[in-house]
C-alpha positions, -999 to +999 in steps of 0.1 A: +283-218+114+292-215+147+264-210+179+272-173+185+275-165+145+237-185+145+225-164+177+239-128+161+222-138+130+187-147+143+191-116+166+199-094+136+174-106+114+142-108+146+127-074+129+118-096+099+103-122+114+077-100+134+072-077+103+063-111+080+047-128+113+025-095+115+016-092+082+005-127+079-014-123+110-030-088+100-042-107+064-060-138+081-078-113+105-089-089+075-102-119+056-117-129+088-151-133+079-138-165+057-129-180+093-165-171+108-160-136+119-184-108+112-176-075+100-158-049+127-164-011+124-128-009+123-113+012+094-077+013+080-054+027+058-048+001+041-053-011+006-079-044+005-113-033-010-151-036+000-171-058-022-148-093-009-178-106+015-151-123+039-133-085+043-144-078+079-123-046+080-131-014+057-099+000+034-105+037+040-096+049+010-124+029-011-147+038+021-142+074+010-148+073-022-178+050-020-194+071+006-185+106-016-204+089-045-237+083-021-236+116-014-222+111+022-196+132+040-163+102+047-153+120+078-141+081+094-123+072+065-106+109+063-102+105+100-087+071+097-058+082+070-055+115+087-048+096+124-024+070+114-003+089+092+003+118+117+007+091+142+030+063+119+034+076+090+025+050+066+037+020+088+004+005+078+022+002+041+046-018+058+032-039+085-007-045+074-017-036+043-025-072+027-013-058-012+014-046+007+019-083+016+017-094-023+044-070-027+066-080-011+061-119-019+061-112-058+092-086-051+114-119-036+104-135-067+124-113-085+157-093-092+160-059-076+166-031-095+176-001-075+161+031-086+178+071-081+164+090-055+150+111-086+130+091-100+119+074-065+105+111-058+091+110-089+070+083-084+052+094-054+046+126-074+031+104-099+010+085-073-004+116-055-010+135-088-031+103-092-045+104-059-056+144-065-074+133-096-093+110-081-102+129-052-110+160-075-134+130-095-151+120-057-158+154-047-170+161-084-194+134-081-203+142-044-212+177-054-233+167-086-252+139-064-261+166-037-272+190-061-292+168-082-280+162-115-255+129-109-226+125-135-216+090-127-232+077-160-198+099-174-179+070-155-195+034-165-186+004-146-164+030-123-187+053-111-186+035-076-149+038-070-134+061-098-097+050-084-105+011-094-098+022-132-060+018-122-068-003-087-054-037-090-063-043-054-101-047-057-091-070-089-072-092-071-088-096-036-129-089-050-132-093-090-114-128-095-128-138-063-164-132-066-157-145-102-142-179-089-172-180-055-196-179-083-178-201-112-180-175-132-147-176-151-152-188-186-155-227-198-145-224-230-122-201-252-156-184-273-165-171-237-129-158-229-140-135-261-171-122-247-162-108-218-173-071-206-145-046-216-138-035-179-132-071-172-102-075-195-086-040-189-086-054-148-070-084-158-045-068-177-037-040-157-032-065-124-009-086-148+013-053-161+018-042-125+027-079-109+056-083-138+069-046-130+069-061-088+091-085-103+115-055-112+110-032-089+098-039-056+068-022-043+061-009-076+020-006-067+033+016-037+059+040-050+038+044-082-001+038-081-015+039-050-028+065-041-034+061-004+000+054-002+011+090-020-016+108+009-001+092+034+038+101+023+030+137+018+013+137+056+041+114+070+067+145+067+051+151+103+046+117+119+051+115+152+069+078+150+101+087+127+132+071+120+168+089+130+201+083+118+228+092+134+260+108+117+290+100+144+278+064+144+272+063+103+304+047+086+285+053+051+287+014+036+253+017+022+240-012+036+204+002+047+198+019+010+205-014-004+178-034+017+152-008+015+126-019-009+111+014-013+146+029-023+145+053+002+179+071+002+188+071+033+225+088+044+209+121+023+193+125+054+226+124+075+229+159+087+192+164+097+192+133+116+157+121+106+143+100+084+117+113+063+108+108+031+077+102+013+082+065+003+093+056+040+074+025+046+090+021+088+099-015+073+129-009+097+148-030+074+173-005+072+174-004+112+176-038+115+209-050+088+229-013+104+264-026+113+268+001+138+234+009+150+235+041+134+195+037+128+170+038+157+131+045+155+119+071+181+091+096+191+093+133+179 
């Protein structure tokens, strides 16, 4: 390869590196507190969990529902989701969230399968039909704490967080870890047998959802989470969008093919932005343009 091939193809490929550099980056600072650091009042989007003692930043969507459960008003978590989407949309998805992370190393691992903008759509509906259930369970169990007569005994080893029933996040990043802190995992097969119910349907659930990564990249995100599905239905008014632009546009398809949430991009040709409920601003799509048809601005 020649010098100026080697330099166009680092320069085309620089968004990449800062996205991966970042996330890695934003991962070791959220599991700061295994360096030494203590816990910031900072709360994000993002999907990581509570109970992990080395989590020195708070995922605001378990925040919420934790603090609904005690009976507490989550107006930082609310305001947290409610800033950064109207701000970035769900860049967060992109750039910080550490399952977002896992995503996307599982997703190399495997072959992409491109889904229709149908059933893409469909899958946020999915997720945020999700997400309304469990915020109609929250404020259910909010109301019944306040007034007296608590119904979390309706919801067992849930009743904290009713979202961890499908949340492989806190399974991953708190459950096998405080299990493997505390050498708790089982010695023998007999004990593999005797394990609480809730435990098995986490381990199972977490495998079923890192196989369909291998399939379909990002699958947790366009399907499951349900921070994800809030923050795609309050992204349609994002301040930070991206444009496309129609005169520069030769239509090769390029963009749709890199974009690991599927987005369908040249549909949005004649409005000239970019928005659509799975948009994760990976700016993949920006960066592999042939004719710089794709740019990220300010509304």
């Amino acid at each position: 390869m020649s010098t100026a091939a080697s330099k166009k193809t680092a320069k085309r490929y620089y968004i990449t590196f800062a996205r991966k550099l970042t996330q890695v980056l934003s991962f070791i600072i959220i599991f700061g507190g295994a360096l030494g650091y203590s816990a910031t009042f900072l709360v994000l989007p993002i999907r990581v969990g509570l109970s992990n003692p080395y989590v020195i930043i708070s995922d605001a969507w378990m925040l919420m529902e934790i603090m609904l459960g005690m009976a507490i008003v989550p107006l930082v978590a609310i305001a947290s989701i409610a800033l950064f989407t109207l701000i970035l949309g769900r860049a967060t998805c992109g750039w910080v969230c550490p399952f977002g992370l896992i995503n996307d190393i599982v997703g190399a691992l495997g072959k992409k399968k491109r889904l229709s903008p149908q059933t893409v759509i469909s899958l946020w509906k999915f997720a945020l039909f999700l997400a309304g259930l469990f915020i109609f369970i929250d404020i259910s169990i909010y109301y019944n704490e306040v007034a007296g007569s608590s119904i979390k005994n309706y919801f067992g080893a849930f009743s904290g967080a009713p979202s961890t029933f499908l949340d492989p996040v806190t399974t991953m990043f708190s459950l096998m870890f405080w299990m493997s802190y505390h050498d708790k995992w089982p010695s023998d097969l007999n004990e593999w047998f005797n394990l609480p119910a809730e435990l098995y349907w986490r381990l199972f659930l977490l495998a079923i959802i890192i196989v369909a990564i291998l399939f379909i990249p990002r699958f947790y995100c366009k399907a499951l989470c349900p921070l994800g599905a809030i923050m795609g239905l309050g992204s349609e008014f994002a301040l930070l969008t991206l444009y496309v632009s129609k005169g520069r546009c030769d239509e090769c398809k390029i963009c749709e093919r890199v974009c690991p949430m599927d987005v369908p991009i040249l549909n949005f040709l004649d409005s000239g932005e970019i928005r659509h409920p799975q948009c994760i601003l990976c700016l993949k799509c920006m960066e592999v343009c042939p004719t710089k048809a794709i740019s990220l601005k300010l509304r």
